[in-house]
Structure formats: structure tokens, C-alpha cells
C-alpha positions as CSV (number, residue, x, y, z in Angstrom):
1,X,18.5,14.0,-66.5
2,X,20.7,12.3,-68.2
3,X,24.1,13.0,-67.4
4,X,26.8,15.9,-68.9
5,X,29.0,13.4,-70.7
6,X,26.5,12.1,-72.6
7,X,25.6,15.4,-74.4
8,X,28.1,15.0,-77.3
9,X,29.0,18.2,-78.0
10,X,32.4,17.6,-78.2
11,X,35.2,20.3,-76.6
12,X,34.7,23.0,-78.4
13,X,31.8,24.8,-80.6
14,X,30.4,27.8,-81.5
15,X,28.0,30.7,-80.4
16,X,26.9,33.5,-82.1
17,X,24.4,36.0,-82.1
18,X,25.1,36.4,-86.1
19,X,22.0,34.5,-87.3
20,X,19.6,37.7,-85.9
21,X,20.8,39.9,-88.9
22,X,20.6,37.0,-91.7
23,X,18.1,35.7,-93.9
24,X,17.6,32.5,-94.0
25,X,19.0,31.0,-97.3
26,X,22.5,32.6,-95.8
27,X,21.9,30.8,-92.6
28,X,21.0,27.4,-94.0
29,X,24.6,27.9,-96.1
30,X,26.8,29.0,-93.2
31,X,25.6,26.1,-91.1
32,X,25.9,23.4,-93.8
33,X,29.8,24.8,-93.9
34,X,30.1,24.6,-90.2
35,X,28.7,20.8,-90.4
36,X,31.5,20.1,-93.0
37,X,34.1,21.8,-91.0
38,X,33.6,19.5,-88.4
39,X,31.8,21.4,-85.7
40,X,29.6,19.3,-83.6
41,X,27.9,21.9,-82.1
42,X,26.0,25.4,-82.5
43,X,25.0,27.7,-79.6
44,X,22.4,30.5,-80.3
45,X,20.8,32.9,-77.7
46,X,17.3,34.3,-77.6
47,X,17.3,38.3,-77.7
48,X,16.6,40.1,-80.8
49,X,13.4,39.0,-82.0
50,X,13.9,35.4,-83.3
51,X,12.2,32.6,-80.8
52,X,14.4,30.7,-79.7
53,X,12.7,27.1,-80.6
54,X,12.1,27.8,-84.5
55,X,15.4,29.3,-84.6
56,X,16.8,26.2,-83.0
57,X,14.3,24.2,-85.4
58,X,15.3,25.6,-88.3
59,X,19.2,25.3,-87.8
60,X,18.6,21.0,-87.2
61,X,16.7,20.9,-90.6
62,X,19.3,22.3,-92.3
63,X,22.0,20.1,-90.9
64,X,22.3,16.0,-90.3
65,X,24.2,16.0,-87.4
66,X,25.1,19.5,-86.2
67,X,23.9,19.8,-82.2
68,X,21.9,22.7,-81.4
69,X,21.9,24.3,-78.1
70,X,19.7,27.0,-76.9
71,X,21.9,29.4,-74.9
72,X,19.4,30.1,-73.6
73,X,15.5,30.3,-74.0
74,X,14.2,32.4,-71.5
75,X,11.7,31.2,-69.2
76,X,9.7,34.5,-69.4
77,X,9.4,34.1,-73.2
78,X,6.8,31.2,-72.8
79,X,5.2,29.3,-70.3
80,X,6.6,26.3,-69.0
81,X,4.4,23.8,-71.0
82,X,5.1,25.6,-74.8
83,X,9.0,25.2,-73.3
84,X,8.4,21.7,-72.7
85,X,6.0,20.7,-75.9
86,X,8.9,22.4,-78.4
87,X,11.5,20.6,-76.7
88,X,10.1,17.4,-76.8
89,X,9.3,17.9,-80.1
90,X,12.7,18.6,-81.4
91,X,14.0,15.7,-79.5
92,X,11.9,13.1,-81.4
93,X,12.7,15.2,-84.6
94,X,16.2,15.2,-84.2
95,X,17.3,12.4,-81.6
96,X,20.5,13.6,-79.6
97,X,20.8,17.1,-81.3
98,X,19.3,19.5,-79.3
99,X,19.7,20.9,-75.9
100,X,17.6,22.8,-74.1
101,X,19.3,25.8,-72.5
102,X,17.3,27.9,-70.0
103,X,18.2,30.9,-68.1
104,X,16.9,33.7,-66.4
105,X,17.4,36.2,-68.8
106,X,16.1,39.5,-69.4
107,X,15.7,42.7,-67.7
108,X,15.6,42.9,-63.8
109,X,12.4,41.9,-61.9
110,X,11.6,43.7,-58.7
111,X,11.2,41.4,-56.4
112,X,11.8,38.1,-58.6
113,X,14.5,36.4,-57.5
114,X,16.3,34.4,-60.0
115,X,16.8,31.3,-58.1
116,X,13.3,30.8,-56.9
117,X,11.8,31.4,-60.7
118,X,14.1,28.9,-61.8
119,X,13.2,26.4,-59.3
120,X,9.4,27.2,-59.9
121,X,10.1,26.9,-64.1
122,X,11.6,23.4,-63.2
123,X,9.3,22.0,-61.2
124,X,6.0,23.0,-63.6
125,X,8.6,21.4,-66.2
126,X,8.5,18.2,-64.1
127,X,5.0,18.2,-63.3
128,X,3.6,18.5,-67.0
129,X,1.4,16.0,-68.7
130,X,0.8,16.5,-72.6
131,X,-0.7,13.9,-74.8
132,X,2.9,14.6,-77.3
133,X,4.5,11.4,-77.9
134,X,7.8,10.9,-75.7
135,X,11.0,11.0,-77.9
136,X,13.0,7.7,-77.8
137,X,16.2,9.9,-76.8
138,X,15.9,12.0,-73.5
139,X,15.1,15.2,-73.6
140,X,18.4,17.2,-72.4
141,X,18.4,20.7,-70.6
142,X,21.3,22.9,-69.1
143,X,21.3,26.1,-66.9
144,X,22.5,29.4,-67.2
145,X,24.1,29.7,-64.0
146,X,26.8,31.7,-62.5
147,X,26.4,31.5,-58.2
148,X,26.7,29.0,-56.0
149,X,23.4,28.0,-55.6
150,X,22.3,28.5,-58.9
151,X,25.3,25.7,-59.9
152,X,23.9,23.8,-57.7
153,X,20.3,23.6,-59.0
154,X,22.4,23.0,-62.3
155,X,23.6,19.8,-61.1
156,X,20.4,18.4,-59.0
157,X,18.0,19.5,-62.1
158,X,19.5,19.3,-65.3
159,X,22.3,18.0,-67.0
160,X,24.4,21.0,-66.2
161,X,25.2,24.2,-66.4
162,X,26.5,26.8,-69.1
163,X,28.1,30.2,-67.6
164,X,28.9,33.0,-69.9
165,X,31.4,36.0,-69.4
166,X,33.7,34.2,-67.1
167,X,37.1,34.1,-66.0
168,X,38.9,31.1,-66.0
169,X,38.6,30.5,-62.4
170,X,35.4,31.2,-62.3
171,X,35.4,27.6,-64.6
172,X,37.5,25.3,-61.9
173,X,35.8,27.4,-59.0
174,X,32.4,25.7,-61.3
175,X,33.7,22.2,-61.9
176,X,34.2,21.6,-57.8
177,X,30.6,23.0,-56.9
178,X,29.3,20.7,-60.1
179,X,31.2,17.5,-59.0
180,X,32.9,15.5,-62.0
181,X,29.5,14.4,-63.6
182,X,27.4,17.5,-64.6
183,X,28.2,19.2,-67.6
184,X,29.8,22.5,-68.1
185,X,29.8,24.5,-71.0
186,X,32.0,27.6,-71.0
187,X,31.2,30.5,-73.5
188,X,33.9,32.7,-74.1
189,X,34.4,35.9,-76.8
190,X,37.4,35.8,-78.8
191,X,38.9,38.5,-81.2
192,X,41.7,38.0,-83.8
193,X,43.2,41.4,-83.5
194,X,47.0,41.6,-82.0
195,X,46.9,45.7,-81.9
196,X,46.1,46.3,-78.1
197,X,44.5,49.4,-77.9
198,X,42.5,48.5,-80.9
199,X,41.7,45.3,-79.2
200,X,40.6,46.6,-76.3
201,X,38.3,49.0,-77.8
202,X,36.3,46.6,-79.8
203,X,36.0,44.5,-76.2
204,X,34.6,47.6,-74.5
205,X,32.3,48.0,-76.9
206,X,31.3,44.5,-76.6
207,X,31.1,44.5,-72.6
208,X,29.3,47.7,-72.5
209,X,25.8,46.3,-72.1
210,X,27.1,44.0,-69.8
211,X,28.8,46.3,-67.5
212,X,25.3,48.4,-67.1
213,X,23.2,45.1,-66.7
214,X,22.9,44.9,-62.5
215,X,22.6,40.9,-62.7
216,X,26.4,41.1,-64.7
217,X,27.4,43.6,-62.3
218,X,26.9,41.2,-59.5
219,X,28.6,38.4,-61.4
220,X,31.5,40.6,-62.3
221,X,32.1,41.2,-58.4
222,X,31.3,37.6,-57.6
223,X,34.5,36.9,-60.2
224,X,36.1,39.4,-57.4
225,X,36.5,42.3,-60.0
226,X,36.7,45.8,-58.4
227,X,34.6,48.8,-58.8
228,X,37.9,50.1,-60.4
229,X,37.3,46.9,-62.6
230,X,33.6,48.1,-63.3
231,X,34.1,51.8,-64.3
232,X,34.7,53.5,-67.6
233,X,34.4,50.7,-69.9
234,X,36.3,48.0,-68.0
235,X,39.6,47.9,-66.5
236,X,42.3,46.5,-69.4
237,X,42.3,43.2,-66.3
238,X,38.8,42.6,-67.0
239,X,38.8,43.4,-70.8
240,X,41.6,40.6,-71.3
241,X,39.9,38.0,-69.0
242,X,36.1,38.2,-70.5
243,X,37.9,38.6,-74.2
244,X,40.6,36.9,-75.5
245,X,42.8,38.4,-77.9
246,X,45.3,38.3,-80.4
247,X,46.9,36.0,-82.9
248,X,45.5,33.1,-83.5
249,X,48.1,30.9,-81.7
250,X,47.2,33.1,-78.7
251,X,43.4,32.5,-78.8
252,X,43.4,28.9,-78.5
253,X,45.9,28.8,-76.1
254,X,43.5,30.5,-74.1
255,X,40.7,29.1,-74.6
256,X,42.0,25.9,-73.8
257,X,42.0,27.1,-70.2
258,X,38.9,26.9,-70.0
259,X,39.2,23.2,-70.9
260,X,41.8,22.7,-68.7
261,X,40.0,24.3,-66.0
262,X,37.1,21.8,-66.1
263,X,34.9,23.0,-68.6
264,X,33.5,20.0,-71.0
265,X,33.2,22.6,-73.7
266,X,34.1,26.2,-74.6
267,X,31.3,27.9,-76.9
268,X,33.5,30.3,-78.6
269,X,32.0,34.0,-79.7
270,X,33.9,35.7,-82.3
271,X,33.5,39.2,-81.9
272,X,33.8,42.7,-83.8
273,X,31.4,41.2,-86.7
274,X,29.1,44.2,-87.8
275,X,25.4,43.2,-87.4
276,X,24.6,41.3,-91.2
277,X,27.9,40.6,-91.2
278,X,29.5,37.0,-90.9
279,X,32.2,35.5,-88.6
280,X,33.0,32.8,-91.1
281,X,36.1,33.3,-92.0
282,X,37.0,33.2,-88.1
283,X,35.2,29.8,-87.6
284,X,37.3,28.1,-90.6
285,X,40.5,29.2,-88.6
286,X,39.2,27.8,-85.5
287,X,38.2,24.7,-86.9
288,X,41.6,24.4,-88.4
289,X,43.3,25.4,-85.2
290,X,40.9,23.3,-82.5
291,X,38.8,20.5,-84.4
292,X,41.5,17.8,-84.5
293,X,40.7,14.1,-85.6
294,X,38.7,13.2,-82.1
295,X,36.9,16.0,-82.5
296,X,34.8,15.3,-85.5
297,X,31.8,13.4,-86.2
């Protein structure tokens, strides 16, 4: 691998779940704007129904230097060699611009444990041989990855790791077990509302499937939350770490802790955008508020 600093996503970018509910002419628009706001880079998960590869595909032909990360693909979506001929693929396409994310993912597997399919996914990764010409730029991949252990196979196997629903120390507990090379992406969901009980409701309602999913369970203890914490939509302590809200001042102070923290970037998630809607407006005010000078292309 080739080493976290070297991924150029700059400190801050964006992830959304937005594109799932869009067409694509409204896609290619949004993401030209983004590129001329100055964001370097765009994270986009795998979950409703769009792969994760032509999604990530389509995003880089619409844009010049926009990164795309995958965050993540999962590794029960394909098998390892249709992982590894789309990512080499984009890498020759679109030298430096794309990132493979991988994680887990998914519903729970009896008797699969996360760690050990993650090691196996790696290893047939490793192994492959395909006649597909080698892109000049290396190929780049991150993990999901929350534990201990699961850090650690971050750091020995990839270029690093991206966590998602964390506190913020979680992120310098994350830094220390990844040493000061890997890289470490930090998603985090943000919501310009200053009304707390309004707030906090949209955050519930964003944390709900998280708080019945038994793998975020298990992290949510890890981050030494309660089963007080856990019940009846999340405790207003949890709610404020895994969401930051407010004015806009408030926001990026916050997410700046991350930065602070360790994290090499902060993936920011705007929340309480109805499905077709568009979090546009939000990311202008971010870009204005966090994409100073250095942070451009």
C-alpha cells in the first residue's frame, strides 16, 4: 500500500447517501458544483441498490479532479476478483482519484466473524492474477474499521482505515493504534438546526437503524456508551456526540475535533434531507466555512 498521506483527499469532504434517490443528469450537476466549490473529495456508500463501482465510475466521469471514495463496497457484494478488476480499472481511468473502501457491511452472519472475512477478502485480493493492465498510479484501499484489531489490519493491509459513527475519542483512541502513517478518515453527520428538541429528533430518527443493528450496538459500547445510552432512541449524550448540531459556527467547530483528534479527514454527512431531496445548499455553507485556500485543488 501506499501510505495515508499520500491519498489527497484533503481535510475535509463529503458523504452522502443522496445520490440513491437522483437521476443521473441531477447527479452529474450537483457534483460538477461540488468540484467548483472546491471539494476534493466525495464519499458514497453501497446500500440501496446502486453498485458501488458504476456509481463510483460514473461520479469520476463527470468530474476532472473530484476524488471518489467508496465508503464502502462490501465484500459480500462481489467476489474478490470483480472487486479487484473494477478497482484497477478506475485507477488507470482516473489516476489518483479513487479509493477503494471496503468493509464488512451488511446484515449479521452467524458464525462469520468480521475480522477473519476481512482477512480472507485481503488475501484472495493479494493473490489475484488478471491479464488487466496495471494502472501507472497504485491502486489505493481503506477499511471500515472500528476495534482494535480490525485497526490494526487497517494499518498492516491497506492504507488505512475510515470509521463511521464515532465519538471523538474514539478518533485519537484510532490515531495511536494506527501509528502516525496510516490514514484515517472520520465520517461524521451534521445538522444545521439550533432548536434542541427539534434537533434531537431528526438525530434519532437518523440513529435509529443504527441502534437496532447488533454490529453498532457493539461499537456503541466499545465507545463506552451505556445501555441507558442504547434505549429509547439514544440518550441526548449519545445523540450530540454521533450528531453534531447547531449553527453553523458550531458545526465546524466540532468537526474540527475530529481533525484535531488525529483524523486526516472528516467525511461530513448532512442530515434531515428527505430521500430525492438535496443537501446542496448545506455543502455551499460548508465549503465556505471549511475549504480555505490550502484546501483546494
Amino acid at each position: 500500500m501506499t501510505g495515508g498521506t499520500q491519498l489527497g483527499l484533503g481535510t475535509f469532504g463529503l458523504y452522502t447517501f443522496d445520490f440513491e434517490h437522483q437521476p443521473a443528469v441531477r447527479i452529474r450537476d450537483t457534483v460538477q458544483e461540488l468540484e467548483e466549490l472546491g471539494w476534493r473529495a466525495l464519499w458514497i456508500p453501497e446500500l440501496l441498490g446502486r453498485d458501488a463501482f458504476s456509481h463510483a465510475g460514473y461520479l469520476l466521469s463527470c468530474t476532472e479532479r473530484l476524488r471518489v471514495v467508496n465508503g464502502i463496497a462490501r465484500i459480500w457484494s462481489r467476489e474478490a476478483r470483480w472487486t479487484y478488476g473494477a478497482a484497477l480499472l478506475l485507477a488507470d481511468a482516473y489516476p489518483d482519484r479513487h479509493v477503494l473502501g471496503l468493509g464488512f457491511g451488511g446484515q449479521p452472519r452467524p458464525g462469520v466473524k468480521p475480522l477473519a472475512a476481512m482477512a480472507a477478502y485481503l488475501d484472495e485480493l493479494d493473490t489475484l492474477e488478471t491479464p488487466n493492465p496495471r494502472p501507472e498510479a497504485p491502486l489505493k484501499r481503506i477499511l471500515a474499521a472500528y476495534g482494535p484489531r480490525m485497526l490494526e489490519l487497517a494499518r498492516e493491509r491497506a492504507d488505512g482505515a475510515q470509521t463511521y459513527h464515532v465519538n471523538v475519542a474514539h478518533t485519537a483512541q484510532a490515531r495511536e493504534l494506527l501509528g502516525p502513517d496510516a490514514f484515517l478518515a472520520v465520517e461524521h453527520a451534521v445538522l444545521f438546526e439550533t432548536d434542541p428538541g427539534r434537533a434531537r429528533s431528526l438525530a434519532r430518527e437518523h440513529l435509529h437503524g443504527y441502534l437496532s443493528s447488533p454490529y453498532n450496538l457493539a461499537k456503541f459500547r466499545r465507545l463506552g456508551y451505556t445501555e441507558d445510552d442504547l434505549s429509547g432512541g439514544g440518550s441526548d449524550r449519545l445523540v450530540d456526540d454521533l450528531v453534531f448540531w447547531g449553527d453553523p459556527e458550531s458545526v465546524v467547530r466540532q468537526l474540527r475535533s475530529h481533525a484535531e483528534a488525529g483524523a486526516d479527514h472528516v467525511a461530513v454527512q448532512v442530515i434531515g434531507v428527505e430521500p430525492g431531496g438535496s443537501a446542496l445548499p448545506q455543502w455551499r455553507l460548508l465549503a465556505a466555512a471549511l475549504l480555505p485556500g490550502a484546501d483546494r485543488p
